[in-house]
Structure formats: structure tokens, C-alpha cells
PDB file of N, CA, C and O in Angstrom:
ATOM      1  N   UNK A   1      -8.447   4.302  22.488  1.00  0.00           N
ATOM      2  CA  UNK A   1      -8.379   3.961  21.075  1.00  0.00           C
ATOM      3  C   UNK A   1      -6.926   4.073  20.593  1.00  0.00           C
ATOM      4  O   UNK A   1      -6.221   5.003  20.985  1.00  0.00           O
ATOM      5  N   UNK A   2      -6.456   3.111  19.723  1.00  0.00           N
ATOM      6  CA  UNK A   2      -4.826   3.021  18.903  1.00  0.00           C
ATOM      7  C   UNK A   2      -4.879   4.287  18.302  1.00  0.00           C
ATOM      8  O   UNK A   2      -5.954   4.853  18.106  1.00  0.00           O
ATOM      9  N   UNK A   3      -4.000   4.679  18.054  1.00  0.00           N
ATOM     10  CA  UNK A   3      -3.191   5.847  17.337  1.00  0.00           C
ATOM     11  C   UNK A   3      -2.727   5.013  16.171  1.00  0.00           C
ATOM     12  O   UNK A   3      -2.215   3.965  16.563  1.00  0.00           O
ATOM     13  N   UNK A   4      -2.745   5.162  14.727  1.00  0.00           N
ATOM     14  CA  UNK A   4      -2.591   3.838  13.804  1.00  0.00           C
ATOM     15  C   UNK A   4      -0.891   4.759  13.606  1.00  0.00           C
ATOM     16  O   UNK A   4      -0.899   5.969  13.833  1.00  0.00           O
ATOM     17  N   UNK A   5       0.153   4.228  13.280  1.00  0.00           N
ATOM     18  CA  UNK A   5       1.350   5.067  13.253  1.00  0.00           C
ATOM     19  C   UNK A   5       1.544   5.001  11.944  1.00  0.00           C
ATOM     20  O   UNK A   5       2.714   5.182  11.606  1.00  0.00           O
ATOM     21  N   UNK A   6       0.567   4.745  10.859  1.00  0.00           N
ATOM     22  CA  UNK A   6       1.108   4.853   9.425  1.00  0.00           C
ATOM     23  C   UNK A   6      -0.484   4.851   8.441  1.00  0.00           C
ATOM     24  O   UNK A   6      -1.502   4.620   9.094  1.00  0.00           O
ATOM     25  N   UNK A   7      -0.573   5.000   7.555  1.00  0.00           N
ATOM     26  CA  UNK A   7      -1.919   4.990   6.645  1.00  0.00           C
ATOM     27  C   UNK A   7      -1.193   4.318   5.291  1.00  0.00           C
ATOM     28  O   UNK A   7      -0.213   4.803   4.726  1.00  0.00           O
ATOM     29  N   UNK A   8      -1.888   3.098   4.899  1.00  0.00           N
ATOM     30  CA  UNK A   8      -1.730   2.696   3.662  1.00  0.00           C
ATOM     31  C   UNK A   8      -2.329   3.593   2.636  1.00  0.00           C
ATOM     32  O   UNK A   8      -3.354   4.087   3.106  1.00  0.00           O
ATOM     33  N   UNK A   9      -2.078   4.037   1.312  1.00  0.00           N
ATOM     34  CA  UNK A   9      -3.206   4.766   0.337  1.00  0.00           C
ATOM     35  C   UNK A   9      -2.665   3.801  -0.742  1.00  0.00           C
ATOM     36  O   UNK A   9      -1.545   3.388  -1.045  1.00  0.00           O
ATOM     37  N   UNK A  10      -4.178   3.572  -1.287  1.00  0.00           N
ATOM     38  CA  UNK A  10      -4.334   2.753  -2.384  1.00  0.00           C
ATOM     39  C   UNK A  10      -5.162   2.935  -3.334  1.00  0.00           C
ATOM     40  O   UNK A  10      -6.355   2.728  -3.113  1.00  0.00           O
ATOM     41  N   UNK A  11      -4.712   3.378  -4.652  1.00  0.00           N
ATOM     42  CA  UNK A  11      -5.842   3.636  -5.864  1.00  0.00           C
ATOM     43  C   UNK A  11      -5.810   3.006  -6.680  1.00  0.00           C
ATOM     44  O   UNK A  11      -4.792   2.687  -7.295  1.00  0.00           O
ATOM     45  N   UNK A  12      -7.255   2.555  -6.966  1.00  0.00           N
ATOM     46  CA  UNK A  12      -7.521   1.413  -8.458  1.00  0.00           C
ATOM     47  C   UNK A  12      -8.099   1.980  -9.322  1.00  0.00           C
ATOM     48  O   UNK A  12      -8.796   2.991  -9.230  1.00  0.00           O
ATOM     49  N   UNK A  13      -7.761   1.154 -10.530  1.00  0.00           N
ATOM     50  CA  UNK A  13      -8.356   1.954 -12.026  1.00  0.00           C
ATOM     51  C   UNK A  13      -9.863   1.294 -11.675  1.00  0.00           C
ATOM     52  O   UNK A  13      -9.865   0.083 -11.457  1.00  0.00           O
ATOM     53  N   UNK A  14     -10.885   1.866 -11.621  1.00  0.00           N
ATOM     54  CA  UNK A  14     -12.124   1.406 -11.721  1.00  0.00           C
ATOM     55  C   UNK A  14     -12.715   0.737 -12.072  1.00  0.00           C
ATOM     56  O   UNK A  14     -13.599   0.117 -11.480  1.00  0.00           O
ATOM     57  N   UNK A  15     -12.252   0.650 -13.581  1.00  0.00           N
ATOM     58  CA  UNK A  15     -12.566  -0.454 -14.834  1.00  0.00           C
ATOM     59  C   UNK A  15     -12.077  -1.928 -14.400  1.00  0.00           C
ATOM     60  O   UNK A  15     -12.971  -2.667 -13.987  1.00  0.00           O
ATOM     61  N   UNK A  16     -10.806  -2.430 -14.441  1.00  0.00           N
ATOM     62  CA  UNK A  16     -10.168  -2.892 -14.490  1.00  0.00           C
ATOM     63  C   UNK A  16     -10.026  -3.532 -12.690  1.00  0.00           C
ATOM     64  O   UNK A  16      -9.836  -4.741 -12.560  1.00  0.00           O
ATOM     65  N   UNK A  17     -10.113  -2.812 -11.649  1.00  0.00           N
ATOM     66  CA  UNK A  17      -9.693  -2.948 -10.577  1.00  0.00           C
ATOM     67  C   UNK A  17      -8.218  -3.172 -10.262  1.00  0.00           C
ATOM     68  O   UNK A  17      -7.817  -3.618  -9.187  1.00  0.00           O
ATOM     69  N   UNK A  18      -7.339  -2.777 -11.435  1.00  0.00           N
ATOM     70  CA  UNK A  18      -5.956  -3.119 -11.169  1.00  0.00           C
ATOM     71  C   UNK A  18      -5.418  -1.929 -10.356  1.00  0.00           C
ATOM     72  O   UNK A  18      -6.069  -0.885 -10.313  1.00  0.00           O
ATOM     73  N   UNK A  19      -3.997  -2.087  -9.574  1.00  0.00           N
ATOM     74  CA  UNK A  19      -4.166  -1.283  -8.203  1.00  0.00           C
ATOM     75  C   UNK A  19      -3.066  -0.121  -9.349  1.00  0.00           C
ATOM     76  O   UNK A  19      -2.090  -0.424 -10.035  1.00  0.00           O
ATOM     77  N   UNK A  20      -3.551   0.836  -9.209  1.00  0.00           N
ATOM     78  CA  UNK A  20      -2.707   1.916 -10.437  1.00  0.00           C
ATOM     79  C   UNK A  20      -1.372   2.721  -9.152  1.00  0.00           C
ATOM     80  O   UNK A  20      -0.145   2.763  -9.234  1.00  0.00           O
ATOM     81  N   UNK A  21      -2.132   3.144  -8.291  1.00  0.00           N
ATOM     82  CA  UNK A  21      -0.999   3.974  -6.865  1.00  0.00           C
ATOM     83  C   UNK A  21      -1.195   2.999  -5.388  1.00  0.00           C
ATOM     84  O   UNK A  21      -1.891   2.042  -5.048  1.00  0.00           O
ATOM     85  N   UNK A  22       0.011   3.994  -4.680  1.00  0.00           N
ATOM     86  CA  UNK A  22       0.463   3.166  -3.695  1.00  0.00           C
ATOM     87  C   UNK A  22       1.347   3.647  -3.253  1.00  0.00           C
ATOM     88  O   UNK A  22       2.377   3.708  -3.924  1.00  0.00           O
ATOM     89  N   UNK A  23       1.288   4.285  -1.694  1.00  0.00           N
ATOM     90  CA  UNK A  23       1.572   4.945  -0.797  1.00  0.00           C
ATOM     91  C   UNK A  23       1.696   4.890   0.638  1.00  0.00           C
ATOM     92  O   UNK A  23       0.801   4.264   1.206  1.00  0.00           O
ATOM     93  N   UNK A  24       2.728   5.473   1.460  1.00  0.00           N
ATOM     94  CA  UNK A  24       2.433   4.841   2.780  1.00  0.00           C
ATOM     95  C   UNK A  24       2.792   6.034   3.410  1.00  0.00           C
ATOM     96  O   UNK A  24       3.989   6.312   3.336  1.00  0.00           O
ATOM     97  N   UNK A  25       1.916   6.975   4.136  1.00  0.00           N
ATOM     98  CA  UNK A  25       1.969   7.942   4.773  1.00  0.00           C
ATOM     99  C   UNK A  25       1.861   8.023   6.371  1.00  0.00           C
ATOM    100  O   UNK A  25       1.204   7.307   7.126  1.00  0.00           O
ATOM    101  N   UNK A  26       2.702   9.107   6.661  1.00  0.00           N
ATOM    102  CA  UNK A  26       2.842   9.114   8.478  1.00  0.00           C
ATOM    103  C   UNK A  26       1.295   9.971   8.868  1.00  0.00           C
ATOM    104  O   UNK A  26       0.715   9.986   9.954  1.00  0.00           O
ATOM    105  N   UNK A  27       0.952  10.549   7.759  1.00  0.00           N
ATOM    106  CA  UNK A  27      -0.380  11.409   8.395  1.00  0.00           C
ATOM    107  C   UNK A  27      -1.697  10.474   7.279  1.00  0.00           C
ATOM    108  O   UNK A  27      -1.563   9.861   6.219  1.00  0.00           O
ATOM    109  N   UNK A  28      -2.923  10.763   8.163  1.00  0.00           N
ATOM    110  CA  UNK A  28      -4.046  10.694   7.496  1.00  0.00           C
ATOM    111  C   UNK A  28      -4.385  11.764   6.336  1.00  0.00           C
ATOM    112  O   UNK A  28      -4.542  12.974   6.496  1.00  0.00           O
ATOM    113  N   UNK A  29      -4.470  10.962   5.008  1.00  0.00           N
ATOM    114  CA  UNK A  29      -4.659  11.769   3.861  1.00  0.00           C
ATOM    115  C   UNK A  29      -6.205  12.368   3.570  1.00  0.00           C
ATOM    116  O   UNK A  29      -6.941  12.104   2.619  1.00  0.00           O
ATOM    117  N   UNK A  30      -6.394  13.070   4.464  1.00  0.00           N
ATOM    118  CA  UNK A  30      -7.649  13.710   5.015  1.00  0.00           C
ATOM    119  C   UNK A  30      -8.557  14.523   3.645  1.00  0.00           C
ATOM    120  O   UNK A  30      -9.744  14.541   3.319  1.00  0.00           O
ATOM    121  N   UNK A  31      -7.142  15.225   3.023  1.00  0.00           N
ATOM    122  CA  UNK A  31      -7.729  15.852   1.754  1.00  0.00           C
ATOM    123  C   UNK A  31      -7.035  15.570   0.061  1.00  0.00           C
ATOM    124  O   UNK A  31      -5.893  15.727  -0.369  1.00  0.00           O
ATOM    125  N   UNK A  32      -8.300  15.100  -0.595  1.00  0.00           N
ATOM    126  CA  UNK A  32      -7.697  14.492  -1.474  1.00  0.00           C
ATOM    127  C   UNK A  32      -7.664  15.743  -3.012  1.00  0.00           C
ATOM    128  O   UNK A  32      -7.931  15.474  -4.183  1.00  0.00           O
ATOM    129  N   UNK A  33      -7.253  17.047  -2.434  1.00  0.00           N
ATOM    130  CA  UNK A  33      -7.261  18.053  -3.564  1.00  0.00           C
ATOM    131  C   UNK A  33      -6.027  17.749  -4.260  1.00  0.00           C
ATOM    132  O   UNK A  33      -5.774  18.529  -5.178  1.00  0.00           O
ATOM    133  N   UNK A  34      -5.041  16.644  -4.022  1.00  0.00           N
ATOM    134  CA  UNK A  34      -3.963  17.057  -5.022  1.00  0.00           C
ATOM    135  C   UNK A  34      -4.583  16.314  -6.732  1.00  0.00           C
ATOM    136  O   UNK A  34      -4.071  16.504  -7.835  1.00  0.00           O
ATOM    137  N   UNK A  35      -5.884  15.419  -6.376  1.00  0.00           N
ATOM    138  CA  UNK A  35      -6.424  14.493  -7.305  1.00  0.00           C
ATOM    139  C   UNK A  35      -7.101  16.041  -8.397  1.00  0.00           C
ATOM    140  O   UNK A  35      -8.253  16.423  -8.190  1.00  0.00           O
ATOM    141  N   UNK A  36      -6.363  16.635  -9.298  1.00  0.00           N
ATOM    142  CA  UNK A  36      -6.579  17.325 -10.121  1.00  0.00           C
ATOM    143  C   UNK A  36      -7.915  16.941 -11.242  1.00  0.00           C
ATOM    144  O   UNK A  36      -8.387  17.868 -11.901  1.00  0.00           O
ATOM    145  N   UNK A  37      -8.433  15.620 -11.389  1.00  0.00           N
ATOM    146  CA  UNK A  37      -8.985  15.702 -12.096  1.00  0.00           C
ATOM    147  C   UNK A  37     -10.294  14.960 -11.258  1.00  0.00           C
ATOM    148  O   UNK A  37     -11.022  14.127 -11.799  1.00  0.00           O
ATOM    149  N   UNK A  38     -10.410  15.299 -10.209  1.00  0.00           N
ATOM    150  CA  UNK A  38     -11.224  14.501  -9.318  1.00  0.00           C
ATOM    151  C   UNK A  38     -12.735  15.048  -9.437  1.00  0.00           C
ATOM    152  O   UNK A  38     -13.639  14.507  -8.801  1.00  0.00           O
ATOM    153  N   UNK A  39     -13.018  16.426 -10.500  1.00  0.00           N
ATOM    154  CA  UNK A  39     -14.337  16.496 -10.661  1.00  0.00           C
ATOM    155  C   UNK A  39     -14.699  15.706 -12.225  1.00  0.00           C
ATOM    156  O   UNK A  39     -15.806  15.756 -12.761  1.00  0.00           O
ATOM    157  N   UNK A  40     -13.560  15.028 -12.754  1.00  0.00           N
ATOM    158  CA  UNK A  40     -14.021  14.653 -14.636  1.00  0.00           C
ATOM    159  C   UNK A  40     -13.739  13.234 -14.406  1.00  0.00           C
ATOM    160  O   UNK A  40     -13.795  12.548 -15.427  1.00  0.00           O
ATOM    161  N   UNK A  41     -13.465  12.658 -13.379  1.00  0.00           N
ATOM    162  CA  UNK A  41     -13.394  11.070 -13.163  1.00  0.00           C
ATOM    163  C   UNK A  41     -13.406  10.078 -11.999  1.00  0.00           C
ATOM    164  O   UNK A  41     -13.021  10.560 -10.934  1.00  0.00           O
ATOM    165  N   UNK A  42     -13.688   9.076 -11.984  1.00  0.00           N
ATOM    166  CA  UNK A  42     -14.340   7.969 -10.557  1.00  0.00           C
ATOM    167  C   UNK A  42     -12.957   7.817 -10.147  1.00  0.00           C
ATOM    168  O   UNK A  42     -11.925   7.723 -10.812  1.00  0.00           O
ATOM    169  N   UNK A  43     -13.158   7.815  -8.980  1.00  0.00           N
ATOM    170  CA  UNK A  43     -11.570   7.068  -8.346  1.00  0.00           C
ATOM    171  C   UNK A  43     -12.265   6.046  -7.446  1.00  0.00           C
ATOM    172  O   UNK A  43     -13.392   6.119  -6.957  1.00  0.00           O
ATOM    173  N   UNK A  44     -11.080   4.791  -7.301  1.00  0.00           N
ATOM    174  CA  UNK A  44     -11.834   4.169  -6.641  1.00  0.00           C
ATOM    175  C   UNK A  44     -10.264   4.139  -5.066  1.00  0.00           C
ATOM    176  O   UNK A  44      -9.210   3.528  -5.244  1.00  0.00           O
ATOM    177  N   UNK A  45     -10.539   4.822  -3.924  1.00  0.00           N
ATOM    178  CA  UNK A  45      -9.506   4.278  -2.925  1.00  0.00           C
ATOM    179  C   UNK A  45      -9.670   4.290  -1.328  1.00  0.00           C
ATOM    180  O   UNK A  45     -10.321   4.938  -0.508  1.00  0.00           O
ATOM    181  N   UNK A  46      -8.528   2.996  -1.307  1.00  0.00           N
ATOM    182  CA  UNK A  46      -8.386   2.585   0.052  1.00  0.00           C
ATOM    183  C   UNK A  46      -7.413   3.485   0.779  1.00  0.00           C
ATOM    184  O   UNK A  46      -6.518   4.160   0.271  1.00  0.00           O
ATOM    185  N   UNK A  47      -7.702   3.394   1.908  1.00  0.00           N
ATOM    186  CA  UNK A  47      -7.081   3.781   3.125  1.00  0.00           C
ATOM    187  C   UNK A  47      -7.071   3.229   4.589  1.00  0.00           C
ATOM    188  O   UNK A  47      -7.967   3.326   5.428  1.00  0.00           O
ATOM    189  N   UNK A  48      -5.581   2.495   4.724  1.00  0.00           N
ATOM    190  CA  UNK A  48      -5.666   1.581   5.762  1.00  0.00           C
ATOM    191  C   UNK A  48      -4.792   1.865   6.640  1.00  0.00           C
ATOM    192  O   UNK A  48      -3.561   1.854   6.642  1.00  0.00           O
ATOM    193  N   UNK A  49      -5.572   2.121   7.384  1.00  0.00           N
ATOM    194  CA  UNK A  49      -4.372   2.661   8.939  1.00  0.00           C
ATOM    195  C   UNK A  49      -3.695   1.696   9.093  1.00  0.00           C
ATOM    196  O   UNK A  49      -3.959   0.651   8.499  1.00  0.00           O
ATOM    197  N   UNK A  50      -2.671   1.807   9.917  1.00  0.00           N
ATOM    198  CA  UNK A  50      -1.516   0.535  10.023  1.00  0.00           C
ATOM    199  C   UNK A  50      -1.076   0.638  11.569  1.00  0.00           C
ATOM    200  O   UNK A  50      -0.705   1.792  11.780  1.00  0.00           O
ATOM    201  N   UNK A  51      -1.001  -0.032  12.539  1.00  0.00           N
ATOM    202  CA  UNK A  51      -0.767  -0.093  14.179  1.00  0.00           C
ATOM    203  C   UNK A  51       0.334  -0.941  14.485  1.00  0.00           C
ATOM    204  O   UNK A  51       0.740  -1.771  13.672  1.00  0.00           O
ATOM    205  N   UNK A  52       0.821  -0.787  15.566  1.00  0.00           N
ATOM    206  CA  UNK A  52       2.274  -1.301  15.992  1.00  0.00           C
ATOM    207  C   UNK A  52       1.654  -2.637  17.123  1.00  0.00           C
ATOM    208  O   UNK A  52       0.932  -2.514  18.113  1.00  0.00           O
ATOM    209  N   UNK A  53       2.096  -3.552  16.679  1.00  0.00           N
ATOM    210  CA  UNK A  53       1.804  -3.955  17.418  1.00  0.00           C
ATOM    211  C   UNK A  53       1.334  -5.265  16.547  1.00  0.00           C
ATOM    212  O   UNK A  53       1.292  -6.257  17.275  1.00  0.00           O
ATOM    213  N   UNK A  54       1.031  -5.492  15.417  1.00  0.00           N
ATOM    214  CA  UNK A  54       0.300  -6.501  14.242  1.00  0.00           C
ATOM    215  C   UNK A  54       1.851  -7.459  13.952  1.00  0.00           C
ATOM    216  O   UNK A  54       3.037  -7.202  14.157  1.00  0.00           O
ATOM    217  N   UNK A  55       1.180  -8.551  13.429  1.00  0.00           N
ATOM    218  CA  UNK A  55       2.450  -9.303  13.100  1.00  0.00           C
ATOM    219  C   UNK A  55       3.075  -8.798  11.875  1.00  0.00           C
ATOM    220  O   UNK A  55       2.455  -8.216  10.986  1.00  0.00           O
ATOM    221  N   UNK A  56       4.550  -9.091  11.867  1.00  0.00           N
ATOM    222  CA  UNK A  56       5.446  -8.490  11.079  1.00  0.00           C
ATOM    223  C   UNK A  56       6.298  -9.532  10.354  1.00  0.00           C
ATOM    224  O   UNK A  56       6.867 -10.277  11.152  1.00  0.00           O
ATOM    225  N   UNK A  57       6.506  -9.753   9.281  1.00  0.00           N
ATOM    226  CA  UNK A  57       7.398 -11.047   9.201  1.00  0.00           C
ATOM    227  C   UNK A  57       9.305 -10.278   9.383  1.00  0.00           C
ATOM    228  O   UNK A  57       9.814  -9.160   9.318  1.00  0.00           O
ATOM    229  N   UNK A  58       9.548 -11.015   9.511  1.00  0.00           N
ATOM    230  CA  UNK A  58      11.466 -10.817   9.989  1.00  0.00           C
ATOM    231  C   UNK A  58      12.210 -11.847   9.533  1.00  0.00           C
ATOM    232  O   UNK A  58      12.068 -13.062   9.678  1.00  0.00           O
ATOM    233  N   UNK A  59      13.260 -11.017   8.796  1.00  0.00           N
ATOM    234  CA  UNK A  59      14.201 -12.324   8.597  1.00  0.00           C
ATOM    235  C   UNK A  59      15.653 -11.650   8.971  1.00  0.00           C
ATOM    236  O   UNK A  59      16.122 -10.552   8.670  1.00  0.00           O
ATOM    237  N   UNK A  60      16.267 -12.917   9.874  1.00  0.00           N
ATOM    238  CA  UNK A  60      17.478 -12.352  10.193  1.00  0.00           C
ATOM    239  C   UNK A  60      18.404 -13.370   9.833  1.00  0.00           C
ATOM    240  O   UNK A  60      18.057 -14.522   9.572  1.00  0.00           O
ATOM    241  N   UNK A  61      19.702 -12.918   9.815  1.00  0.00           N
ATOM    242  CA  UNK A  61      20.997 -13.580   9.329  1.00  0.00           C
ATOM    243  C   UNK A  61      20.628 -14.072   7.950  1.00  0.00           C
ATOM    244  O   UNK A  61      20.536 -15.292   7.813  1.00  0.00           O
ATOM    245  N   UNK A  62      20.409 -13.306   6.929  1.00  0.00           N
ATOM    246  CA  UNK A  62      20.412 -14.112   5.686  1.00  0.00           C
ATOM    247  C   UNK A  62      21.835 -13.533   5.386  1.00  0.00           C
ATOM    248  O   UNK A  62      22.427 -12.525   5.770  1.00  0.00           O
ATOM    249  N   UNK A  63      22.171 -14.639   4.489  1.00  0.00           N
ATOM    250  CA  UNK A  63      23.628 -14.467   3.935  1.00  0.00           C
ATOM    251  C   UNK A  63      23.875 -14.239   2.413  1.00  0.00           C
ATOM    252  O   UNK A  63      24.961 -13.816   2.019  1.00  0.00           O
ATOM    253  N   UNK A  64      22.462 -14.633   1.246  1.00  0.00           N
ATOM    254  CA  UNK A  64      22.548 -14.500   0.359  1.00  0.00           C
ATOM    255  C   UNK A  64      21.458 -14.003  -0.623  1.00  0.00           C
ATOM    256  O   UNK A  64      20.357 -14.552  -0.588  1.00  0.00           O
ATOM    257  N   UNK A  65      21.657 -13.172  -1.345  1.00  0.00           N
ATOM    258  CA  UNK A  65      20.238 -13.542  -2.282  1.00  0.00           C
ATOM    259  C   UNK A  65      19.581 -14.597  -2.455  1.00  0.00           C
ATOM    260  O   UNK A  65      20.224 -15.628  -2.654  1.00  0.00           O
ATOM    261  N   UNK A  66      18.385 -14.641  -2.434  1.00  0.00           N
ATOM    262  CA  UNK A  66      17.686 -16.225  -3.151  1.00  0.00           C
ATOM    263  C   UNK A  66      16.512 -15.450  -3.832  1.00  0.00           C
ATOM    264  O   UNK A  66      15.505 -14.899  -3.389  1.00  0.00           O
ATOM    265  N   UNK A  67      17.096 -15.642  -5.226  1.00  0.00           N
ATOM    266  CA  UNK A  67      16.061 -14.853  -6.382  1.00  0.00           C
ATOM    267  C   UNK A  67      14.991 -15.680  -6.278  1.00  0.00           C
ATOM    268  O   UNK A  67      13.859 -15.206  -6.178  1.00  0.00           O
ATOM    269  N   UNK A  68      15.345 -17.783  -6.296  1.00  0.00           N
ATOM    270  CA  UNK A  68      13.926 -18.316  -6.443  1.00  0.00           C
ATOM    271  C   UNK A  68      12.779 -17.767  -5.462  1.00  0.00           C
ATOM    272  O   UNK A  68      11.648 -17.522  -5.881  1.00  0.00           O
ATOM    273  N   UNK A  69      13.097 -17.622  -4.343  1.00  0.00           N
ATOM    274  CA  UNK A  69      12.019 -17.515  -3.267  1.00  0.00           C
ATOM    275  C   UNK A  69      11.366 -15.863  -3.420  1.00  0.00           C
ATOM    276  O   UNK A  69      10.299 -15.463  -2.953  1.00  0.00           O
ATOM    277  N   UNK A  70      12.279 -15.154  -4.149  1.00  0.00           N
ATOM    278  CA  UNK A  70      11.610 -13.520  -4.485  1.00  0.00           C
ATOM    279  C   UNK A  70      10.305 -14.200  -5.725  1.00  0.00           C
ATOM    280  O   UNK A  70       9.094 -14.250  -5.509  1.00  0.00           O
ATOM    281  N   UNK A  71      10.946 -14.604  -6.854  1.00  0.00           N
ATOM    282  CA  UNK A  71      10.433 -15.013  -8.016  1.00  0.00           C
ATOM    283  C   UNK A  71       9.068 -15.627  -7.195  1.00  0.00           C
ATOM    284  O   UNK A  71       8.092 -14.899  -7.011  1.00  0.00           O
ATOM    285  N   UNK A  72       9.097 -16.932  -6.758  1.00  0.00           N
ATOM    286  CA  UNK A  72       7.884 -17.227  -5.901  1.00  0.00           C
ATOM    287  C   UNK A  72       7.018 -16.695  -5.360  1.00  0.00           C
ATOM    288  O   UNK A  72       5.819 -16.941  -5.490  1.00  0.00           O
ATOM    289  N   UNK A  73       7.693 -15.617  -4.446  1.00  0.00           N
ATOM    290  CA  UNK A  73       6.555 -14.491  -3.410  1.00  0.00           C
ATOM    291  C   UNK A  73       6.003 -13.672  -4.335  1.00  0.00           C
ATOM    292  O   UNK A  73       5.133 -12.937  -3.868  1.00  0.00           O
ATOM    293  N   UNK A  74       6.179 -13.575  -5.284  1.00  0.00           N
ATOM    294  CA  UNK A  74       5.498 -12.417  -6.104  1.00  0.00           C
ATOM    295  C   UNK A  74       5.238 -12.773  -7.502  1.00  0.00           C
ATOM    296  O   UNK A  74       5.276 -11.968  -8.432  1.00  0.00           O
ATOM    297  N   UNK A  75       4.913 -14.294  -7.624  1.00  0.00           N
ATOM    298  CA  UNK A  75       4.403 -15.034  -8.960  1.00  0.00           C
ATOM    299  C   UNK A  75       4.541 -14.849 -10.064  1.00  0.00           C
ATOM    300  O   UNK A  75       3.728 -14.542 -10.935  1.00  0.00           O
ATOM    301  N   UNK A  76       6.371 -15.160 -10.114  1.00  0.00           N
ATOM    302  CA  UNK A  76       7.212 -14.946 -11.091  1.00  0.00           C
ATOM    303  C   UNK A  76       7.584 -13.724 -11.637  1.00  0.00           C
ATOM    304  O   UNK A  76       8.033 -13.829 -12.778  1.00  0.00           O
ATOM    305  N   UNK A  77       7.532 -12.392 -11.102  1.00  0.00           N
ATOM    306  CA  UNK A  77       7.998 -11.365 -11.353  1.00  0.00           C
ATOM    307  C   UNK A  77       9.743 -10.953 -11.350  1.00  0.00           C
ATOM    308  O   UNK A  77      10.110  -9.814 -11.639  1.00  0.00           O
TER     309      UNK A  77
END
């Protein structure tokens, strides 16, 4: 079995499903006591191991900013 070499953590507002946190840890977040209010409210989260070995995108020799193509990848932000 893979050894995953990273864990995505991901928390959404419940209501809404908008992604509120976002994290990328070397260990499995096994215990979730730092969530202080985790007995007075729903959490809703992911946790996605991450493995070596998956495609990666790469870009080499760029020479300049190109704001349009940022603006694009992330729908006008």
C-alpha cells in the first residue's frame, strides 16, 4: 500500500458549502481537538491524502508575468 506523502484538509461552511479552511499537512490530522467549538457546531471536512507519483503540472523557462492567464485560471480574481 502507498504511503500518501502529504494530506489535503478542507473545511466548508455547511450552509453555504463555501470552502471556509485549507491546509496541507505532512502528517494525518488524526485528531481534530484543536476544533474548539466542535461540541456547539456541524463541521463539514475533507481529507485527501496526496501520493508522489500523480500528475503535476510544470512550467519551465517562463520569463514573465502573464496576469491574463492568472486572471483566467482562477475566474477573474
Amino acid at each position: 500500500m502507498k504511503t500518501p506523502l502529504a494530506y489535503l484538509y478542507e473545511e466548508y461552511d455547511v450552509k453555504s458549502g463555501d470552502l471556509k479552511k485549507s491546509y496541507l499537512w505532512s502528517f494525518h490530522p488524526n485528531q481534530l481537538s484543536y476544533l474548539n467549538d466542535l461540541k456547539n457546531t456541524t463541521h463539514h471536512i475533507k481529507i485527501t491524502p496526496l501520493f508522489a507519483g500523480e500528475p503535476v503540472e510544470e512550467y519551465k523557462g517562463l520569463s514573465k508575468y502573464d496576469s491574463k492567464r492568472l486572471t483566467e485560471a482562477n475566474n477573474g480574481l
